[in-house]
C-alpha positions in Angstrom: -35.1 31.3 -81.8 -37.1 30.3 -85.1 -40.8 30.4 -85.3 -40.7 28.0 -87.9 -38.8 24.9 -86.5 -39.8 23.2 -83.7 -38.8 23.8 -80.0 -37.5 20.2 -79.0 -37.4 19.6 -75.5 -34.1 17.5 -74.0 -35.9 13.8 -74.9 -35.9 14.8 -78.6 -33.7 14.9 -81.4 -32.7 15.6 -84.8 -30.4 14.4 -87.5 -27.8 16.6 -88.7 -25.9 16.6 -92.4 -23.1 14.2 -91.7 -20.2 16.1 -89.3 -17.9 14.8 -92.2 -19.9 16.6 -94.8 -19.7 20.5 -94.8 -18.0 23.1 -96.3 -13.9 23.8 -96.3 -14.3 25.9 -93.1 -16.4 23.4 -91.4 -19.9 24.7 -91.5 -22.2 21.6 -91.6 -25.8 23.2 -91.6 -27.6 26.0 -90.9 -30.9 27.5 -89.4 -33.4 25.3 -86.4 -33.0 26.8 -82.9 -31.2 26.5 -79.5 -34.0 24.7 -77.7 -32.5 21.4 -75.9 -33.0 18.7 -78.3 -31.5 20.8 -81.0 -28.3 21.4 -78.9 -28.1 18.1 -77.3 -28.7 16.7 -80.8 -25.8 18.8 -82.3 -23.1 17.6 -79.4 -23.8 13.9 -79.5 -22.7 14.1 -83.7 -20.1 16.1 -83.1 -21.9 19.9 -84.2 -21.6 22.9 -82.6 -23.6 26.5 -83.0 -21.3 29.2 -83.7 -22.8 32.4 -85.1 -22.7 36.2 -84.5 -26.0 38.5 -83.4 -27.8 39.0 -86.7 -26.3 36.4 -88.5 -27.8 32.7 -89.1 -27.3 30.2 -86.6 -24.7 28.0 -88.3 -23.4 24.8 -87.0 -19.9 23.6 -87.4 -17.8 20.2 -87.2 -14.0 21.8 -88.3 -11.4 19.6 -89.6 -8.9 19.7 -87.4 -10.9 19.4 -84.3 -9.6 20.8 -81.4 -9.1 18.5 -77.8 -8.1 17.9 -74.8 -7.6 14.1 -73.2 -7.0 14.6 -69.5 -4.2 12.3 -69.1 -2.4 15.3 -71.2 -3.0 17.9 -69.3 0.4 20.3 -68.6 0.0 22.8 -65.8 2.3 25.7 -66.3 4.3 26.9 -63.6 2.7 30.1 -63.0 -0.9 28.2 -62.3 0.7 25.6 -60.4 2.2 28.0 -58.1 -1.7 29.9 -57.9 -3.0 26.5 -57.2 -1.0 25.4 -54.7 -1.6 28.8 -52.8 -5.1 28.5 -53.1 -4.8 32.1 -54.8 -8.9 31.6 -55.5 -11.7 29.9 -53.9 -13.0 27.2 -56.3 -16.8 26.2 -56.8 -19.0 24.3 -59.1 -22.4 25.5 -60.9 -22.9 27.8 -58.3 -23.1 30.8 -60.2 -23.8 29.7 -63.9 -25.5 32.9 -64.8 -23.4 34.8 -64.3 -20.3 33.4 -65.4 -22.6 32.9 -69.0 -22.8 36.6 -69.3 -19.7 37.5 -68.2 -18.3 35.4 -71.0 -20.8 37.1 -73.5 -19.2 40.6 -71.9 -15.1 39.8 -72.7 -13.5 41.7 -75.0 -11.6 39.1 -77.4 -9.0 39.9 -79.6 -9.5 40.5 -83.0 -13.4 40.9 -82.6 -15.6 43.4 -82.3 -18.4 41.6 -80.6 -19.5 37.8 -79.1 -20.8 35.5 -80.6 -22.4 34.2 -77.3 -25.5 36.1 -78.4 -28.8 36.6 -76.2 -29.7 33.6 -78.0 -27.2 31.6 -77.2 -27.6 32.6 -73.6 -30.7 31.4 -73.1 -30.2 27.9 -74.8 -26.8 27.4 -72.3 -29.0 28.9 -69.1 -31.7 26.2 -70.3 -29.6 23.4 -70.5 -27.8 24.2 -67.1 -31.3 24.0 -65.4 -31.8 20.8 -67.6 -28.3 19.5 -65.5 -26.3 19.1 -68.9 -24.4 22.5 -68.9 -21.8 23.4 -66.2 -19.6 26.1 -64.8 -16.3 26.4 -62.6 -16.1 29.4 -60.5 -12.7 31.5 -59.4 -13.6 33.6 -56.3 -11.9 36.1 -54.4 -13.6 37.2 -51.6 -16.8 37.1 -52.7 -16.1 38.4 -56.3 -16.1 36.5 -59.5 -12.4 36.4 -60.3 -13.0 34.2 -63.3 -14.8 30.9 -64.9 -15.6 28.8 -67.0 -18.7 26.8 -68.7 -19.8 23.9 -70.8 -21.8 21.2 -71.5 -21.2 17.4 -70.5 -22.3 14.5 -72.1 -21.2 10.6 -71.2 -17.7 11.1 -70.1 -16.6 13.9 -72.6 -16.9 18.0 -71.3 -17.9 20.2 -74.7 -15.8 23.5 -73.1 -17.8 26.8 -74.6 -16.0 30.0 -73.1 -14.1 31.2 -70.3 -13.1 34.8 -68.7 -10.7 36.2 -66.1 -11.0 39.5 -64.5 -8.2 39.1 -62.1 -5.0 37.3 -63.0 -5.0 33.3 -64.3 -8.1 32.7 -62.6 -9.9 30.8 -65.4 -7.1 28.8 -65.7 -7.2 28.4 -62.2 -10.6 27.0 -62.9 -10.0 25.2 -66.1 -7.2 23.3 -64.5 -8.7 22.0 -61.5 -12.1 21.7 -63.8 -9.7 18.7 -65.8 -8.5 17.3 -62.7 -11.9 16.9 -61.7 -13.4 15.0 -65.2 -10.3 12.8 -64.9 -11.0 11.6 -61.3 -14.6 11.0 -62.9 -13.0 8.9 -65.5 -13.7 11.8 -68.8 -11.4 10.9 -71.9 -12.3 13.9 -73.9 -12.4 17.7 -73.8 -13.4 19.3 -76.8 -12.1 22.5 -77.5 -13.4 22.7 -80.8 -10.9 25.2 -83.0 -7.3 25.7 -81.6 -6.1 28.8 -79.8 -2.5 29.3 -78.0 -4.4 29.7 -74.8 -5.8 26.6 -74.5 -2.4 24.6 -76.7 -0.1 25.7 -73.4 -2.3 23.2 -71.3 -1.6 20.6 -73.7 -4.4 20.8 -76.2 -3.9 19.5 -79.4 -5.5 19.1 -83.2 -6.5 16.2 -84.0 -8.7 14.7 -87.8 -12.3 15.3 -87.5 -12.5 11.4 -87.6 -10.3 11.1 -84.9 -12.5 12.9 -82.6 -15.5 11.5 -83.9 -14.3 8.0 -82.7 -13.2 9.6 -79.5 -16.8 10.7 -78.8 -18.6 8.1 -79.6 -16.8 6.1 -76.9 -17.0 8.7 -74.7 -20.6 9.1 -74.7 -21.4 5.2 -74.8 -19.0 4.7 -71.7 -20.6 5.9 -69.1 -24.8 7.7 -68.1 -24.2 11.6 -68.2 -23.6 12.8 -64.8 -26.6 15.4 -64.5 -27.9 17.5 -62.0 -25.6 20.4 -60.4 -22.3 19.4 -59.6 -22.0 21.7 -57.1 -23.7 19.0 -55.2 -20.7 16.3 -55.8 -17.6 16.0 -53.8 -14.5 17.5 -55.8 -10.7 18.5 -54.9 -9.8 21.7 -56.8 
């Protein structure tokens, strides 16, 4: 975290350059810290920190952006069939730790590293004990099969990361995790920059101003939900 800008606890906030305003790739600023205000700042304009260990922190609004609306959700066979045999024992923010650094730990393809540094670690861990940042939980037995997290703001989920150790279990979890926001009446999902993994479930790109519209209604609909959601009746 910076020495030189301030730590901003979850009441206070920032401006960031214009989400519209950045460079080709989508890189809007640069620098600050992970504290709360700074990230809760960044989701409600439409930023996100995206950086690798040793690098600056760099914050991004990409054009295309990424998403997810609920209502479109497709469940491929093979998940349906894991669902509907209650292949994993579900939970919510019951083990956001771990689930955190277990993301941080995946191998992904193409990369060498994660860019869910120690830093960024520590901001998510923050905001989860500030009730803003969430996790789903595949169990078997009582072993981490897979999971997911995020951040939740208004009626739209940010989605960060996800891993599986044993087969489909984070999409085990990310399904019933989209069941669940639409039953609370969420309109978005971003997933920020597309992957095939997340386009079989019916993701899609959409224009940066597009989803900028989108979350500004999202987050003026409804108060965020916070607080663990372990705590709150759901049907995975």
């Amino acid at each position: 975290m910076s020495d030189e800008f301030p730590y901003l606890n979850e009441q206070e906030r920032i401006r960031f350059p214009s989400a519209r305003a950045g460079t080709p790739e989508g890189i809007v600023a640069t620098g600050a810290n992970l504290s709360p205000g700074v990230l809760l700042s960044a989701y409600e304009q439409g930023v996100f920190p995206w950086f690798s260990e040793g690098d600056p922190l760099l914050w991004w609004s990409p054009d295309p952006r990424f998403v997810l609306f609920p209502s479109e959700l497709h469940v491929p066979r093979r998940v349906a069939r894991r669902l509907r045999a209650g292949e994993y024992r579900l939970s919510l923010d019951t083990a956001f730790t771990d689930v955190i650094h277990r993301c941080s730990e995946a191998p992904r393809p193409g990369q060498d590293g994660t860019w869910i540094t120690s830093e960024m670690v520590n901001g998510y861990i923050k905001l989860h004990e500030l009730g803003y940042a969430h996790s789903v939980e595949a169990w078997r037995g009582n072993a981490l099969a897979g999971g997911l997290y995020g951040v939740s703001l208004g009626r739209v989920f940010f989605g960060e990361s996800m891993f599986a150790v044993q087969a489909d279990a984070s999409k085990v979890a990310f399904v019933s995790l989209v069941r669940h926001l639409s039953l609370l009446g969420f309109t978005l999902i971003d997933c920020q920059v597309y992957t095939d993994h997340l386009d079989r479930f019916g993701a899609r790109e959409i224009p940066r101003d597009e989803f900028l519209s989108a979350l500004g209604r999202a987050l003026a609909s409804e108060a965020t939900l916070k607080g663990n959601w372990g705590s709150r009746p759901w049907c995975p």
